[in-house]
Predicted model as a PDB file, atoms N, CA, C, CB and O in Angstrom, pLDDT in the B-factor column:
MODEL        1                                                                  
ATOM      1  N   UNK A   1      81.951 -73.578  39.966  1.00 79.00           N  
ATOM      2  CA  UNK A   1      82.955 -73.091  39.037  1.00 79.00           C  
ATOM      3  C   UNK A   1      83.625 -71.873  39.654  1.00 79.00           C  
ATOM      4  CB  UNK A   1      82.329 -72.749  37.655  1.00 79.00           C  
ATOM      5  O   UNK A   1      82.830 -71.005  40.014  1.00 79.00           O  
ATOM      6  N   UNK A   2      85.259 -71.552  39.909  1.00 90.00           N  
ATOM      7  CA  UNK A   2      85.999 -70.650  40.096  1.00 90.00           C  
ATOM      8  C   UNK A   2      86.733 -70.129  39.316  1.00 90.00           C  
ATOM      9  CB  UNK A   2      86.489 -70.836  40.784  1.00 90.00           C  
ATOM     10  O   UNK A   2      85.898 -69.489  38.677  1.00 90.00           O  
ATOM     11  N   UNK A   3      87.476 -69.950  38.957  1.00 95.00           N  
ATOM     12  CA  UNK A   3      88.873 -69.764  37.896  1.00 95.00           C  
ATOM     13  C   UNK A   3      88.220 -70.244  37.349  1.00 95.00           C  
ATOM     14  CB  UNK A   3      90.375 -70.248  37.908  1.00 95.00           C  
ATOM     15  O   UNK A   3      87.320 -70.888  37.887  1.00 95.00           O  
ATOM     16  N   UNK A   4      88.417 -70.129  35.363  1.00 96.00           N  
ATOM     17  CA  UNK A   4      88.305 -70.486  34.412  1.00 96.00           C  
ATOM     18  C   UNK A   4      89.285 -70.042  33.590  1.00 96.00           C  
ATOM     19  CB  UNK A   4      87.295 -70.332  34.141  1.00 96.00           C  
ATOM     20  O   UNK A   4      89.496 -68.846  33.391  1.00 96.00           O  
ATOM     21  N   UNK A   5      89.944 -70.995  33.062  1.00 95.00           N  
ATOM     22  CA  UNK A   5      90.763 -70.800  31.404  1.00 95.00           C  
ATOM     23  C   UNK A   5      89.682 -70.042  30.558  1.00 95.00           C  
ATOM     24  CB  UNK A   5      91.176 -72.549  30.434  1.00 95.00           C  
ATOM     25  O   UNK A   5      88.487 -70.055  30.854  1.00 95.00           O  
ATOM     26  N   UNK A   6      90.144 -69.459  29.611  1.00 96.00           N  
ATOM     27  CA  UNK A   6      89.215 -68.931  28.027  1.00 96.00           C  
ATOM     28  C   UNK A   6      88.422 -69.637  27.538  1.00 96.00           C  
ATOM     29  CB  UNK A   6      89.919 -68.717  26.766  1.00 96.00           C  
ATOM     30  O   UNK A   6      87.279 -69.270  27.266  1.00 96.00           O  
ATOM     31  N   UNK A   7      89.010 -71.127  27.272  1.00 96.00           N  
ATOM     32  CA  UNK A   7      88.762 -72.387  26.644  1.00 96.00           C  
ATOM     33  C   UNK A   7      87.367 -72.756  27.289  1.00 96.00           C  
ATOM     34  CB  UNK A   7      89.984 -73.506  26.909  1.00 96.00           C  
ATOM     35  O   UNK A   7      86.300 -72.688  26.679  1.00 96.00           O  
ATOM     36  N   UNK A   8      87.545 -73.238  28.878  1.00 95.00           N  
ATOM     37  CA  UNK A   8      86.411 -73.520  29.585  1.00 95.00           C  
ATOM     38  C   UNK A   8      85.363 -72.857  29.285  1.00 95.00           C  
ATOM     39  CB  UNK A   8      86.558 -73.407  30.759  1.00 95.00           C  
ATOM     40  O   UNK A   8      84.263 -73.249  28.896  1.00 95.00           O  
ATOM     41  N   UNK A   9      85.968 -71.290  29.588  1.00 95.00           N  
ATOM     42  CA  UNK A   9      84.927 -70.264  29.876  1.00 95.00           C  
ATOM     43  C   UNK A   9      84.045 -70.175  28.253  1.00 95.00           C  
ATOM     44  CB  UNK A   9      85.798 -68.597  30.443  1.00 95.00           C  
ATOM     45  O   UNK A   9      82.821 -70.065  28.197  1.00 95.00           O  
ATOM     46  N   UNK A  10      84.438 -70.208  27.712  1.00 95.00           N  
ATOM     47  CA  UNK A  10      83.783 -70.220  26.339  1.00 95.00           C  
ATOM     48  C   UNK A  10      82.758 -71.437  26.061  1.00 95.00           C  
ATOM     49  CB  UNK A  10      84.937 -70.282  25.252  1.00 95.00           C  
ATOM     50  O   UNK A  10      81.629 -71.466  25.572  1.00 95.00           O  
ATOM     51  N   UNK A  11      83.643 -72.453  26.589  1.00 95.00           N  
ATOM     52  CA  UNK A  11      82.478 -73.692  26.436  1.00 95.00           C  
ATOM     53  C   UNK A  11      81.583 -73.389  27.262  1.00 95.00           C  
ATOM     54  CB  UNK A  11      82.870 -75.200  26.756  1.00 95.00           C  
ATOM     55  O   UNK A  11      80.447 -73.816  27.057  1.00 95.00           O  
ATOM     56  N   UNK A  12      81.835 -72.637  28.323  1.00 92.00           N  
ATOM     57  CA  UNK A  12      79.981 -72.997  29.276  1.00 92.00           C  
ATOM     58  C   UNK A  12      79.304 -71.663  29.058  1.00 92.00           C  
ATOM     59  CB  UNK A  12      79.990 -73.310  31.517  1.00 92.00           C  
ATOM     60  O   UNK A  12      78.325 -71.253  29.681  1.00 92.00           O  
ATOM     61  N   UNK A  13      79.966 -71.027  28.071  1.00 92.00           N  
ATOM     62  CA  UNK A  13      79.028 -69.534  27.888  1.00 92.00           C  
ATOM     63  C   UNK A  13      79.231 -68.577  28.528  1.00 92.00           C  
ATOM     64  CB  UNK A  13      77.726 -69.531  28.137  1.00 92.00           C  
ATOM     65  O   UNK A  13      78.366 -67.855  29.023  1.00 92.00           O  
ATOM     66  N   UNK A  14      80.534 -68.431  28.613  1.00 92.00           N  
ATOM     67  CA  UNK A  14      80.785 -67.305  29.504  1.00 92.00           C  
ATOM     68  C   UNK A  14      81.507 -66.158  28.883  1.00 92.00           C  
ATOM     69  CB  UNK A  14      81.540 -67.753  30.652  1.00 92.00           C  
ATOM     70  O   UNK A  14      82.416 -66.213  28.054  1.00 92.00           O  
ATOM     71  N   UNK A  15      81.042 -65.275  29.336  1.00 93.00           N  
ATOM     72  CA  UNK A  15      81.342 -63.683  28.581  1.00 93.00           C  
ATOM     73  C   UNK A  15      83.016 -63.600  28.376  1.00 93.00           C  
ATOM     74  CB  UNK A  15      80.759 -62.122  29.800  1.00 93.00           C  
ATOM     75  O   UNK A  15      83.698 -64.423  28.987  1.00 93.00           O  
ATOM     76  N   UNK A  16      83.705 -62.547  27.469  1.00 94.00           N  
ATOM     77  CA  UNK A  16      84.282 -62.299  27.167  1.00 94.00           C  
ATOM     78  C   UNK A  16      85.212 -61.728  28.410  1.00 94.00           C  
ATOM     79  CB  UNK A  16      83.826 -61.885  26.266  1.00 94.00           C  
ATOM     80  O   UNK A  16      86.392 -62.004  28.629  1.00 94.00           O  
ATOM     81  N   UNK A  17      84.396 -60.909  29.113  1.00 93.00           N  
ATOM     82  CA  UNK A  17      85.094 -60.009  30.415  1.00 93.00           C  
ATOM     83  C   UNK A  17      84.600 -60.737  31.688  1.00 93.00           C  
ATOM     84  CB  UNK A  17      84.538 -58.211  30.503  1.00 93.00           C  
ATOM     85  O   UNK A  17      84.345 -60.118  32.722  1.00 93.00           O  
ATOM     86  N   UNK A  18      84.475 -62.097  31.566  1.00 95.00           N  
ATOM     87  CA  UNK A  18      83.967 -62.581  32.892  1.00 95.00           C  
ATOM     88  C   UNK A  18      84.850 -62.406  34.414  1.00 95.00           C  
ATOM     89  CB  UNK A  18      83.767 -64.084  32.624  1.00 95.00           C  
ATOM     90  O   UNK A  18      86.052 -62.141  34.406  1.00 95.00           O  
ATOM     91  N   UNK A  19      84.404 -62.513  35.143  1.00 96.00           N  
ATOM     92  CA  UNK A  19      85.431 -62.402  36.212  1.00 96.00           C  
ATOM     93  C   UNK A  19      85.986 -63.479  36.641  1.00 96.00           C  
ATOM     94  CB  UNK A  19      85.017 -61.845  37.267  1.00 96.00           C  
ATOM     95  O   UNK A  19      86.981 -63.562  37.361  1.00 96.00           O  
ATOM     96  N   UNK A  20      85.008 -64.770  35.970  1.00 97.00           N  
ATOM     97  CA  UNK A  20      86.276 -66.180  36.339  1.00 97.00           C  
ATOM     98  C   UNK A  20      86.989 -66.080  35.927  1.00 97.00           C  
ATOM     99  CB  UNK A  20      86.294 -67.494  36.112  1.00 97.00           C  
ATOM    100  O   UNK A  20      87.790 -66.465  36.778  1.00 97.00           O  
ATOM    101  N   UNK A  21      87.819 -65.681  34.703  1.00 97.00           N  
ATOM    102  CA  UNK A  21      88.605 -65.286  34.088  1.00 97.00           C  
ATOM    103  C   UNK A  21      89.843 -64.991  34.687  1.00 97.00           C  
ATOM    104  CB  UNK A  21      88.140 -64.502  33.563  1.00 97.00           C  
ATOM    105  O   UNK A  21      90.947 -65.366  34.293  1.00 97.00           O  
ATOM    106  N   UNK A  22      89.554 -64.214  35.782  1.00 96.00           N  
ATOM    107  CA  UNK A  22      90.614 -63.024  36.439  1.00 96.00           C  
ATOM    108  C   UNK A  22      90.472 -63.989  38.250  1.00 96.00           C  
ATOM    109  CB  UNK A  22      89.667 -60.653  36.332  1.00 96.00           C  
ATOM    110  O   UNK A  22      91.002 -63.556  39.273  1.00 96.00           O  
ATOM    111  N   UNK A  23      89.667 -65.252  38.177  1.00 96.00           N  
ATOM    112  CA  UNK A  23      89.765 -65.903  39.581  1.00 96.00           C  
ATOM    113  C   UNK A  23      89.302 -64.818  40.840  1.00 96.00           C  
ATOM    114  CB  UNK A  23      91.435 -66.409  39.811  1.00 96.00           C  
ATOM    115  O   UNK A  23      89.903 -64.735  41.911  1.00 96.00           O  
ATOM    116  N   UNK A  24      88.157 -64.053  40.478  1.00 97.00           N  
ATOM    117  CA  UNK A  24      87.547 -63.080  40.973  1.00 97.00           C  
ATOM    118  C   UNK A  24      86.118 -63.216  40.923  1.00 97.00           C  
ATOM    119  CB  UNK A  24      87.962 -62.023  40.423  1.00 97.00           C  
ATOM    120  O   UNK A  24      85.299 -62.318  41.117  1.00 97.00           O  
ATOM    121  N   UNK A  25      85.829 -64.743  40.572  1.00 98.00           N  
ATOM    122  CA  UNK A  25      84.466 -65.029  40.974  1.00 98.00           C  
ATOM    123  C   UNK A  25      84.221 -66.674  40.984  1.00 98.00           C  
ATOM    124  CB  UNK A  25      83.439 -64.253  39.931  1.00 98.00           C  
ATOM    125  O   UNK A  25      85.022 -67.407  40.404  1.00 98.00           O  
ATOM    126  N   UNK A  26      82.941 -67.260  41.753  1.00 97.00           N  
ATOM    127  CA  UNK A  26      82.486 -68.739  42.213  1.00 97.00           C  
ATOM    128  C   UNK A  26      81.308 -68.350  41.712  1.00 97.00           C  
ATOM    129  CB  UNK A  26      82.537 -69.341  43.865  1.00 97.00           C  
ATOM    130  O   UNK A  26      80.736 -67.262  41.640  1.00 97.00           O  
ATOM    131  N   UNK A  27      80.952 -69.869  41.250  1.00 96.00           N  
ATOM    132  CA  UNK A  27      79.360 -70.016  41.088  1.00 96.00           C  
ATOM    133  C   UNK A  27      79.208 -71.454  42.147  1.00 96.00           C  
ATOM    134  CB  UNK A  27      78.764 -70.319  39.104  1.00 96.00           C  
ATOM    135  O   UNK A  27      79.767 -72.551  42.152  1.00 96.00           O  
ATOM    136  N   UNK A  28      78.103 -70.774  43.047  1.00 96.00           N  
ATOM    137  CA  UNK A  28      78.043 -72.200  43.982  1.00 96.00           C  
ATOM    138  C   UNK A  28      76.583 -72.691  44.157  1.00 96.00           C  
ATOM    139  CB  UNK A  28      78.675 -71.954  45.614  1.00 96.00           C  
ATOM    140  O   UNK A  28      75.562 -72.075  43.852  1.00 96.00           O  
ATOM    141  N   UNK A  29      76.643 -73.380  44.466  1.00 97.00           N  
ATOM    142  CA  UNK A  29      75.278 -74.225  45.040  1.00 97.00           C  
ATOM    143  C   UNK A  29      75.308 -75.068  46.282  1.00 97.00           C  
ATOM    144  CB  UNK A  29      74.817 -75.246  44.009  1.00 97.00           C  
ATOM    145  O   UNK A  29      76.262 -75.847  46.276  1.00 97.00           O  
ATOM    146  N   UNK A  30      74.648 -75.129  47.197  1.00 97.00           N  
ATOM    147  CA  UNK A  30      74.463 -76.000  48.405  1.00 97.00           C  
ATOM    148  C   UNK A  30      73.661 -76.886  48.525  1.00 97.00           C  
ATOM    149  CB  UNK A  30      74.229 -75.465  49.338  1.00 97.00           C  
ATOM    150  O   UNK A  30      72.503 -76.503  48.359  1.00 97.00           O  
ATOM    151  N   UNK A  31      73.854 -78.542  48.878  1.00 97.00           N  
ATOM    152  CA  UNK A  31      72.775 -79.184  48.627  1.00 97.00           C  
ATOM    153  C   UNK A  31      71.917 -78.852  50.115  1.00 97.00           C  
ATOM    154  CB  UNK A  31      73.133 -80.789  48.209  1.00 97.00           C  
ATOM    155  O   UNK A  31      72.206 -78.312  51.183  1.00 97.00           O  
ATOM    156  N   UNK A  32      70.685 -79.512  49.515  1.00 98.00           N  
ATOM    157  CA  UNK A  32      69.823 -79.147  49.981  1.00 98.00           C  
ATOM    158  C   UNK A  32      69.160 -78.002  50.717  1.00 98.00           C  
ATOM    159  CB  UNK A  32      69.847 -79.749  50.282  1.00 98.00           C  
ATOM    160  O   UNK A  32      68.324 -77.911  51.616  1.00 98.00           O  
ATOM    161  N   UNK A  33      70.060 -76.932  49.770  1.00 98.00           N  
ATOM    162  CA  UNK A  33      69.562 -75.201  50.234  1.00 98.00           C  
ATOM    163  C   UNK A  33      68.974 -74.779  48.737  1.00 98.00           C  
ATOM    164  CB  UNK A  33      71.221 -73.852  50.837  1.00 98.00           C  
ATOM    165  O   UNK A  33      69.659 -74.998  47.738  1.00 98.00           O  
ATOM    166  N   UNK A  34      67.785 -74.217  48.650  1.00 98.00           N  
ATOM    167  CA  UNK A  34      67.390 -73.396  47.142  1.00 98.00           C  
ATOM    168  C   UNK A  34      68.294 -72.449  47.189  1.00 98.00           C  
ATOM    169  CB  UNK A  34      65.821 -72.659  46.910  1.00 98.00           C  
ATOM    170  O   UNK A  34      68.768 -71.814  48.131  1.00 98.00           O  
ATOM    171  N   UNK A  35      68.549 -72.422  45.604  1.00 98.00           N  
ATOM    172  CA  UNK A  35      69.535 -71.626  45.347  1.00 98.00           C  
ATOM    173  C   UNK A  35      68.382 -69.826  45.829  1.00 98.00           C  
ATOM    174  CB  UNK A  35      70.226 -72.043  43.372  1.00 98.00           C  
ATOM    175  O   UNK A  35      69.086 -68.965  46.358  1.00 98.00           O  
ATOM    176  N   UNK A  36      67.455 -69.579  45.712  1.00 98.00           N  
ATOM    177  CA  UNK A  36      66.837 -68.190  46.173  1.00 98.00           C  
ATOM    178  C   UNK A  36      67.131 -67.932  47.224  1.00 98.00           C  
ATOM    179  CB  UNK A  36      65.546 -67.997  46.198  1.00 98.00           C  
ATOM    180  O   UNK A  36      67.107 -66.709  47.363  1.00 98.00           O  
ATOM    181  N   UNK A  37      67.622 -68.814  48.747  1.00 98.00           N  
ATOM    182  CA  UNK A  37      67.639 -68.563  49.637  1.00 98.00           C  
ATOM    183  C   UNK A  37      68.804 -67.836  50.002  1.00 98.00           C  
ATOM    184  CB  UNK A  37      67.343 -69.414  50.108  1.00 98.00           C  
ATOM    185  O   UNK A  37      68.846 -66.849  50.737  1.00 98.00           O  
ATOM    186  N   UNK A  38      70.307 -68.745  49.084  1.00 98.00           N  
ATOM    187  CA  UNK A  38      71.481 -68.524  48.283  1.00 98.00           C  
ATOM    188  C   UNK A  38      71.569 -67.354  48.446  1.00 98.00           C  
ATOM    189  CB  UNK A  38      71.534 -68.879  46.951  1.00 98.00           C  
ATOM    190  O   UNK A  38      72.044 -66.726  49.391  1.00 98.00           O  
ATOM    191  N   UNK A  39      70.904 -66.872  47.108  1.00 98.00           N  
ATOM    192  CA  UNK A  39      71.050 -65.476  46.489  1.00 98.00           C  
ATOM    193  C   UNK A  39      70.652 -64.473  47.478  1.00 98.00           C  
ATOM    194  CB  UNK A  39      70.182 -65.285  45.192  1.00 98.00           C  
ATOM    195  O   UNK A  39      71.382 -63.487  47.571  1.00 98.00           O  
ATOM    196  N   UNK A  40      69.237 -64.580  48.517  1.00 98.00           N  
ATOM    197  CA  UNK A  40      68.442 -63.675  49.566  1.00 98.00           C  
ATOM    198  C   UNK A  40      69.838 -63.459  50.518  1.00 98.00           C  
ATOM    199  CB  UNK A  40      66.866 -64.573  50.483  1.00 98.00           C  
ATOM    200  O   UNK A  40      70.331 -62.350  50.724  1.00 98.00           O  
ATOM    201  N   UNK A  41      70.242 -64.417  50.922  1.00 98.00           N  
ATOM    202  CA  UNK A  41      71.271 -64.149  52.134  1.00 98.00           C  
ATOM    203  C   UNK A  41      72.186 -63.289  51.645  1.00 98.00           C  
ATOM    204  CB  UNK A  41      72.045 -65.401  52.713  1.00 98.00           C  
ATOM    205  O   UNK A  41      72.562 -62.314  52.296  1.00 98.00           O  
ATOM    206  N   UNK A  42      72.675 -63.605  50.321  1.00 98.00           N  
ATOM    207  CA  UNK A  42      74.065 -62.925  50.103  1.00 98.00           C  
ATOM    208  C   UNK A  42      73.754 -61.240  49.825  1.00 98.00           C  
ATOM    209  CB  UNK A  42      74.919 -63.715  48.641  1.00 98.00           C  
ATOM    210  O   UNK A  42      74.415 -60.229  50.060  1.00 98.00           O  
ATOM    211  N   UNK A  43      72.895 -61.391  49.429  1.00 97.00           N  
ATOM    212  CA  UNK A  43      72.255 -59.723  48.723  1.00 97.00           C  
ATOM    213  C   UNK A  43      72.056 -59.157  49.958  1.00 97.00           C  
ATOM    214  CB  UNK A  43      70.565 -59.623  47.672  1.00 97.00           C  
ATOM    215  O   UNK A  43      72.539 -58.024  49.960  1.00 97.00           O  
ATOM    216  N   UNK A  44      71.361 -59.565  51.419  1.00 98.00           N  
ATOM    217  CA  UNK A  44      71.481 -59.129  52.409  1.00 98.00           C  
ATOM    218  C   UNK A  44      72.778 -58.844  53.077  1.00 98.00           C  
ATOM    219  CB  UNK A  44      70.842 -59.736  52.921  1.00 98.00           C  
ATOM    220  O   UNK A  44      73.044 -57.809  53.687  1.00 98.00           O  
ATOM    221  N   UNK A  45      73.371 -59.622  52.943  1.00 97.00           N  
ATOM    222  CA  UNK A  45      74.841 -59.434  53.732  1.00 97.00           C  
ATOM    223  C   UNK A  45      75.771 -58.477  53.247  1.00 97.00           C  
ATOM    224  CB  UNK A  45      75.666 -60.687  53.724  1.00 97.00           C  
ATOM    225  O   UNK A  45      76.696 -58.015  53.915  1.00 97.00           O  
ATOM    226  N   UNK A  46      75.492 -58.176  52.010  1.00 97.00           N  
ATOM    227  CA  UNK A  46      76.374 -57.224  51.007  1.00 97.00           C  
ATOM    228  C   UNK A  46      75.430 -56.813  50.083  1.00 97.00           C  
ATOM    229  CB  UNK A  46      77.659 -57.933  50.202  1.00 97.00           C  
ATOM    230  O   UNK A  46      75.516 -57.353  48.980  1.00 97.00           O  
ATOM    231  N   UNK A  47      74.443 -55.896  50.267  1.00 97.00           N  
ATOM    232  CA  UNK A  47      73.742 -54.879  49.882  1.00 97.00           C  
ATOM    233  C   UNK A  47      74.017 -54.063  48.685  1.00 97.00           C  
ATOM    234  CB  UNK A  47      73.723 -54.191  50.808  1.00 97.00           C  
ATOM    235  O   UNK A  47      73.340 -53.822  47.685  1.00 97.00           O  
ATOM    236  N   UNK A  48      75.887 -53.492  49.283  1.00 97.00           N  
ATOM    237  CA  UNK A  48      76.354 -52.092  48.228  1.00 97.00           C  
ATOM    238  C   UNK A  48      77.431 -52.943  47.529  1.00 97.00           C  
ATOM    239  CB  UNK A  48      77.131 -50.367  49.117  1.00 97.00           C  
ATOM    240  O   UNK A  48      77.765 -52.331  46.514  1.00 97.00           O  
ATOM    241  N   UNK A  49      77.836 -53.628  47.598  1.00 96.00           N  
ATOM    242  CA  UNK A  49      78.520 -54.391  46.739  1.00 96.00           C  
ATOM    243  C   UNK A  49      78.803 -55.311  46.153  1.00 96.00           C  
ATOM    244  CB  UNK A  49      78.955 -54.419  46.808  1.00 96.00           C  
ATOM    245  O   UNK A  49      77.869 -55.998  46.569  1.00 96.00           O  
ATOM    246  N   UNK A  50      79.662 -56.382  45.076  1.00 97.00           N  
ATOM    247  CA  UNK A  50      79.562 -57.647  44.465  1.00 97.00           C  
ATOM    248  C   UNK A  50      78.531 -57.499  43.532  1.00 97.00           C  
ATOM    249  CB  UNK A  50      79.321 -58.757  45.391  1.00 97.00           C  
ATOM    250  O   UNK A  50      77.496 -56.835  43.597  1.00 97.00           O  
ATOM    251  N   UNK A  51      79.068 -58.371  42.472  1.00 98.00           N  
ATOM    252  CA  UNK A  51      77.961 -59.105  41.820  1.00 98.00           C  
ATOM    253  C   UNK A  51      77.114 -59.810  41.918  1.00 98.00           C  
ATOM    254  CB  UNK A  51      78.100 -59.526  41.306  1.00 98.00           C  
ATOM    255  O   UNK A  51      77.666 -60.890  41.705  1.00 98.00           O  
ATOM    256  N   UNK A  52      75.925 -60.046  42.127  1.00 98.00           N  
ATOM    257  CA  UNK A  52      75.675 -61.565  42.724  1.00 98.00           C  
ATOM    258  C   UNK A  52      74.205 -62.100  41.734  1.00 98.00           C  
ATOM    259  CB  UNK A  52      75.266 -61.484  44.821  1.00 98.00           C  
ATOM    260  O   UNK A  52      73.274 -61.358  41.420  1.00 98.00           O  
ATOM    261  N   UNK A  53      74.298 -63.106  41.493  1.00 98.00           N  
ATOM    262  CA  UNK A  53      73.590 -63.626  40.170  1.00 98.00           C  
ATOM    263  C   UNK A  53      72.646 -64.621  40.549  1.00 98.00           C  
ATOM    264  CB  UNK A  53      74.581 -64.268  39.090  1.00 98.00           C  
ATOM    265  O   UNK A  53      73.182 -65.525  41.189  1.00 98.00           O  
ATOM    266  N   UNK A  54      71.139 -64.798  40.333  1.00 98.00           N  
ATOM    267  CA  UNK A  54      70.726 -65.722  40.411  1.00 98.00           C  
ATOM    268  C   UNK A  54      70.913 -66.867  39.214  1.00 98.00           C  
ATOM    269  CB  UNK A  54      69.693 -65.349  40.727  1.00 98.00           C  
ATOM    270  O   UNK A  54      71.252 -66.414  38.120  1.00 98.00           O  
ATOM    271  N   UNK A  55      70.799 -67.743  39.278  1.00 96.00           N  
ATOM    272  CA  UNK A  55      70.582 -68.829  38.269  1.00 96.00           C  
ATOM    273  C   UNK A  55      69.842 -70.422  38.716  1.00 96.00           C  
ATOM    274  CB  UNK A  55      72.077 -69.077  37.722  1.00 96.00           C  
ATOM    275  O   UNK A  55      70.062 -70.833  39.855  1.00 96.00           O  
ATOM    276  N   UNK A  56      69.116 -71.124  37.919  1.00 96.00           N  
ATOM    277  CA  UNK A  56      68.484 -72.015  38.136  1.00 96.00           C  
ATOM    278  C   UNK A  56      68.641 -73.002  39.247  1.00 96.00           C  
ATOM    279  CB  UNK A  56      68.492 -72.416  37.215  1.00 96.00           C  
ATOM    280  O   UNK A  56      67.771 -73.297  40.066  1.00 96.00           O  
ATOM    281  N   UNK A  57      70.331 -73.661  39.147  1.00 96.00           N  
ATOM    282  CA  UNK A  57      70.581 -74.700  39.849  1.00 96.00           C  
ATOM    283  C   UNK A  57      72.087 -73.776  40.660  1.00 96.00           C  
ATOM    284  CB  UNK A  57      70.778 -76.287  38.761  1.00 96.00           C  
ATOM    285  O   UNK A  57      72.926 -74.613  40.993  1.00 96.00           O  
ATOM    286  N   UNK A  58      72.443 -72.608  40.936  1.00 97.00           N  
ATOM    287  CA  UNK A  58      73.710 -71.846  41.224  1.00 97.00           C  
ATOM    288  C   UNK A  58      73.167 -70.429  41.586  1.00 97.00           C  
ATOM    289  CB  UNK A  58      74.800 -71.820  39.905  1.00 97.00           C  
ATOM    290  O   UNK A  58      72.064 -69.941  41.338  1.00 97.00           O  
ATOM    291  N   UNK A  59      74.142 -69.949  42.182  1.00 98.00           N  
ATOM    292  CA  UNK A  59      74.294 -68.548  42.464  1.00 98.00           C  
ATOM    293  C   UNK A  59      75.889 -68.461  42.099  1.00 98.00           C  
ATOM    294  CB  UNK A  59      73.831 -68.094  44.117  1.00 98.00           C  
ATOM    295  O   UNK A  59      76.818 -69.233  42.335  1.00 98.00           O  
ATOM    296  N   UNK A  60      75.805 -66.945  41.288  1.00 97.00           N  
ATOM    297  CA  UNK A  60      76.998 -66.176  41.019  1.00 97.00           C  
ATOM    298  C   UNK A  60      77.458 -65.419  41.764  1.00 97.00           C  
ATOM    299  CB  UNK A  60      76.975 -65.557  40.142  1.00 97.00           C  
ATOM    300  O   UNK A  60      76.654 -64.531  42.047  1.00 97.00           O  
ATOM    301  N   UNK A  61      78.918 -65.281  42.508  1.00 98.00           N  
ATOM    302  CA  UNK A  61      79.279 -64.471  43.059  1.00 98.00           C  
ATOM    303  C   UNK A  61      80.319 -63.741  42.721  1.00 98.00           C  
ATOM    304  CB  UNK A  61      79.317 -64.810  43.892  1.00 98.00           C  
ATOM    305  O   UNK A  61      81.297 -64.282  42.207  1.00 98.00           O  
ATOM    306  N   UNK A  62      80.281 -62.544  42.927  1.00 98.00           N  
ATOM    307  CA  UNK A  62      81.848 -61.895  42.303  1.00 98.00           C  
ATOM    308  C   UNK A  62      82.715 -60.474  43.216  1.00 98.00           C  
ATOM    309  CB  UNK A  62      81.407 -61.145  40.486  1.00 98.00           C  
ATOM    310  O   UNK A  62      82.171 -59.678  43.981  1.00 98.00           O  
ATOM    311  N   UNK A  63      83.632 -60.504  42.968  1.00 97.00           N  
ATOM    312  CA  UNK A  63      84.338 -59.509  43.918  1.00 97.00           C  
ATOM    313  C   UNK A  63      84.223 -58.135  42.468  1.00 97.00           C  
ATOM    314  CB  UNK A  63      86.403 -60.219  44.610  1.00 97.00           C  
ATOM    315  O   UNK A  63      84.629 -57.046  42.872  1.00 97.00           O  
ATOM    316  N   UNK A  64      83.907 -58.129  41.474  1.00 96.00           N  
ATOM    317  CA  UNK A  64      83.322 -56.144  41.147  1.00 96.00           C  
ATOM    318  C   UNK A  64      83.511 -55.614  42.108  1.00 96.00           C  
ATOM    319  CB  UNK A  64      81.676 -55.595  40.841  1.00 96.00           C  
ATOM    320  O   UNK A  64      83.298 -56.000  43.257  1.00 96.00           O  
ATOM    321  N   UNK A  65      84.122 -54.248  41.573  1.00 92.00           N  
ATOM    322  CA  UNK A  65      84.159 -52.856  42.242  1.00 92.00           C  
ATOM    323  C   UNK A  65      83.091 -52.208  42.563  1.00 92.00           C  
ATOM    324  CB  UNK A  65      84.750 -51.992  41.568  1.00 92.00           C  
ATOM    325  O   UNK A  65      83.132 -51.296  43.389  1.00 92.00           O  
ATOM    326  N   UNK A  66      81.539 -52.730  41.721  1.00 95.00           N  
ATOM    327  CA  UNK A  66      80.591 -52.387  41.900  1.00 95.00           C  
ATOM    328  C   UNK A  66      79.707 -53.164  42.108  1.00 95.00           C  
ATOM    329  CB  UNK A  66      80.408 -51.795  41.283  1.00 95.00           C  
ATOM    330  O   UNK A  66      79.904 -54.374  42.217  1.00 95.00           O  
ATOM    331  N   UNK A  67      78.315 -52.483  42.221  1.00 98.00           N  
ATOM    332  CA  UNK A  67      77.200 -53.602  42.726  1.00 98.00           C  
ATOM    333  C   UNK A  67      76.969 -54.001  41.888  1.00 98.00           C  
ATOM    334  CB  UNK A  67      76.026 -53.410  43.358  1.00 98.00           C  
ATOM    335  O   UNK A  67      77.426 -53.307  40.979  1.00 98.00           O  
ATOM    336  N   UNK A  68      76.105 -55.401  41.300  1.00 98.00           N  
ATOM    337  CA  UNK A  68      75.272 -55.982  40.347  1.00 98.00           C  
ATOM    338  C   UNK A  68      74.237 -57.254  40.944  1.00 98.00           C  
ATOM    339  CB  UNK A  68      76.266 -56.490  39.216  1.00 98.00           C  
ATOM    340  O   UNK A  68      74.281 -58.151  41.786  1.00 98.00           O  
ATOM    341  N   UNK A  69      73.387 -56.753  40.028  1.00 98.00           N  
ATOM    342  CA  UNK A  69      72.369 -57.872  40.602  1.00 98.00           C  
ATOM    343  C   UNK A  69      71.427 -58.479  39.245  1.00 98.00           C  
ATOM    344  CB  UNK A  69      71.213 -57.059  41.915  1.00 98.00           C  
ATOM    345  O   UNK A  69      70.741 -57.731  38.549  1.00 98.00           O  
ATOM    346  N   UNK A  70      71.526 -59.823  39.046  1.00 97.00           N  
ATOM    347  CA  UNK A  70      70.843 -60.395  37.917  1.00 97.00           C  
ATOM    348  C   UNK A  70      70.126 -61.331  38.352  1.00 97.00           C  
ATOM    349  CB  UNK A  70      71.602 -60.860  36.908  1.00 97.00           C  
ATOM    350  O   UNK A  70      70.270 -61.778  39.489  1.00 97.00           O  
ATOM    351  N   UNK A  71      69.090 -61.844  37.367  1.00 97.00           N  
ATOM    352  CA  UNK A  71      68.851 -63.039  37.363  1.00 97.00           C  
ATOM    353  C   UNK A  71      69.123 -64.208  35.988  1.00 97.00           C  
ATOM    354  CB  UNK A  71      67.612 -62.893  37.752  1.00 97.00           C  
ATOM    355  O   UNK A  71      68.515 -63.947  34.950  1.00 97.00           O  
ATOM    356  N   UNK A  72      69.646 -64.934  35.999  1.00 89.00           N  
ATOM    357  CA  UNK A  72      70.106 -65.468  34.881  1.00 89.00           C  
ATOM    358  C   UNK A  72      69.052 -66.747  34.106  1.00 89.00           C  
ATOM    359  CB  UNK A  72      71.529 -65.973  35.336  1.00 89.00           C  
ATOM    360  O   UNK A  72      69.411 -67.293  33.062  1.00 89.00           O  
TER     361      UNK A  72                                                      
ENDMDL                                                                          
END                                                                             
């Protein structure tokens, strides 16, 4: 998922101030990569900045001004 309309974004549960919203964030997945490995690389590569989200079957990524780090 990239861009999202309101509409979308509402149906899959997505916050009010999301950053798909604004086409300032992906949720991706790779087959046959765990998404932890996903999330390990990216948090390494960009430490002080982005959002970056774990989730079950995805990782969240986002261009924020600031850091964030979840697990969903």
């Amino acid at each position: 998922s990239g861009h999202r309309c309101v509409r979308h974004n509402t149906n899959v549960g997505g916050g009010s101030r999301s950053m798909h919203l604004l086409g300032r964030a992906a949720d991706i997945r790779i087959v046959g990569v765990d998404t932890q490995q996903i999330y390990m690389y990216l948090i390494e590569m960009y430490p002080d900045k982005y959002g970056i989200g774990l989730y079950p079957t995805f990782v969240h990524v986002d261009t924020r001004n600031t850091k964030a780090r979840w697990h969903g």
